[in-house]
PLY file of the C-alpha trace (Angstrom):
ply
format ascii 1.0
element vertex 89
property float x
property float y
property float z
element edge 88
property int vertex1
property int vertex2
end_header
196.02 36.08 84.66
195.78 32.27 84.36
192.81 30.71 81.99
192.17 28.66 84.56
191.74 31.44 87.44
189.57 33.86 84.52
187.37 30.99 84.43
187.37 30.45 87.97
186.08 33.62 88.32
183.62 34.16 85.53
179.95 33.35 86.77
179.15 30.12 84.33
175.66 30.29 85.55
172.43 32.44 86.66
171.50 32.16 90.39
168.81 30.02 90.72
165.18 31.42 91.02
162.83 29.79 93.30
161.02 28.28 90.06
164.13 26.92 88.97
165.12 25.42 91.85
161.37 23.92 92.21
162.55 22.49 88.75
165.44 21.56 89.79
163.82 19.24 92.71
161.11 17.72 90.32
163.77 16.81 87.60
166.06 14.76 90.40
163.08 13.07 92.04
161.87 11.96 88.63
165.26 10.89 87.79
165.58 8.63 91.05
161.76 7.16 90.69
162.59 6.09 86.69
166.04 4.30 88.67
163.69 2.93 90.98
160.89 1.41 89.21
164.11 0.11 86.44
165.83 -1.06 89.41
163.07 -2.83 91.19
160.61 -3.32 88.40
160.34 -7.12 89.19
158.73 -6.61 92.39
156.70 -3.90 91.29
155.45 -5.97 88.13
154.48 -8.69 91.08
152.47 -6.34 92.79
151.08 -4.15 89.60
150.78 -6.79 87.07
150.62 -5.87 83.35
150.16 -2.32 85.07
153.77 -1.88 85.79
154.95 -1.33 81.67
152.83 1.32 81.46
153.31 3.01 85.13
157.43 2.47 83.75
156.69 3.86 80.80
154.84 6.91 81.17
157.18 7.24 84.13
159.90 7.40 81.71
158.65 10.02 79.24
157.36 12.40 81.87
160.97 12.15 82.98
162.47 12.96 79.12
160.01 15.46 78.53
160.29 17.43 82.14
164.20 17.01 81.73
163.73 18.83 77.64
161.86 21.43 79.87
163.97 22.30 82.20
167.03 22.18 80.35
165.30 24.84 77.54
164.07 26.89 81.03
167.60 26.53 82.43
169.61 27.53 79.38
167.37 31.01 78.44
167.92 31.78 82.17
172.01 31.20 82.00
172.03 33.00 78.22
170.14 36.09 79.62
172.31 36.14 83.00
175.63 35.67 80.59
174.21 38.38 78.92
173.38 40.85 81.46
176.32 40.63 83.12
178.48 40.87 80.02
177.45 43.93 79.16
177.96 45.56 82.59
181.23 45.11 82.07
0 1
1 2
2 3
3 4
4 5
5 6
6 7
7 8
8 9
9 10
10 11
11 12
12 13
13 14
14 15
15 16
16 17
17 18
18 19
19 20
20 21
21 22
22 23
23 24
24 25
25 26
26 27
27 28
28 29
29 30
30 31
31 32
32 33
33 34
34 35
35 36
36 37
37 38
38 39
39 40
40 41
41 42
42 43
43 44
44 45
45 46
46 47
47 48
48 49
49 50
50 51
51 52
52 53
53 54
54 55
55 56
56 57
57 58
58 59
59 60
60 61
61 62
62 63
63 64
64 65
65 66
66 67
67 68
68 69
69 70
70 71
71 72
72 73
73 74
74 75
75 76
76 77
77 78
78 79
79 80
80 81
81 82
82 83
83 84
84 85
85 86
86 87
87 88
């Protein structure tokens, strides 16, 4: 059999739990706020005022650290899936 169809075939993932997939969610709508407020931090600095740095910034590391989180969350849950399922076989 081809690498390419072996691979096609292998699961390269767990199935996502409702936790992870809550996870998931969080991560991408933090990701599109820290766009926003980087894309349209001029406006929002006219409305917040020397507010607006800090809202960005904390913004910004909530974002790293949830992302760290996730990620760690994400990989035990793939390593233990990988795991389980190659040792059924």
């Amino acid at each position: 059999m081809p690498l390419w169809l072996d691979l096609l075939r292998t699961p390269m993932a767990a199935p996502e739990t409702p936790s992870l997939r809550r996870m998931r969610l969080i991560w991408q709508t933090l990701c599109l706020s820290s766009a926003l407020v980087v894309g349209l931090f001029r406006p929002i600095h006219r409305a917040l005022g020397q507010l607006a740095p800090l809202t960005a910034a904390f913004l910004m590391i909530v974002t790293v650290c949830w992302t760290v989180f996730y990620l760690v969350r994400k990989h035990r849950a793939d390593t233990s899936f990988l795991d389980l399922s190659g040792s059924a076989e």
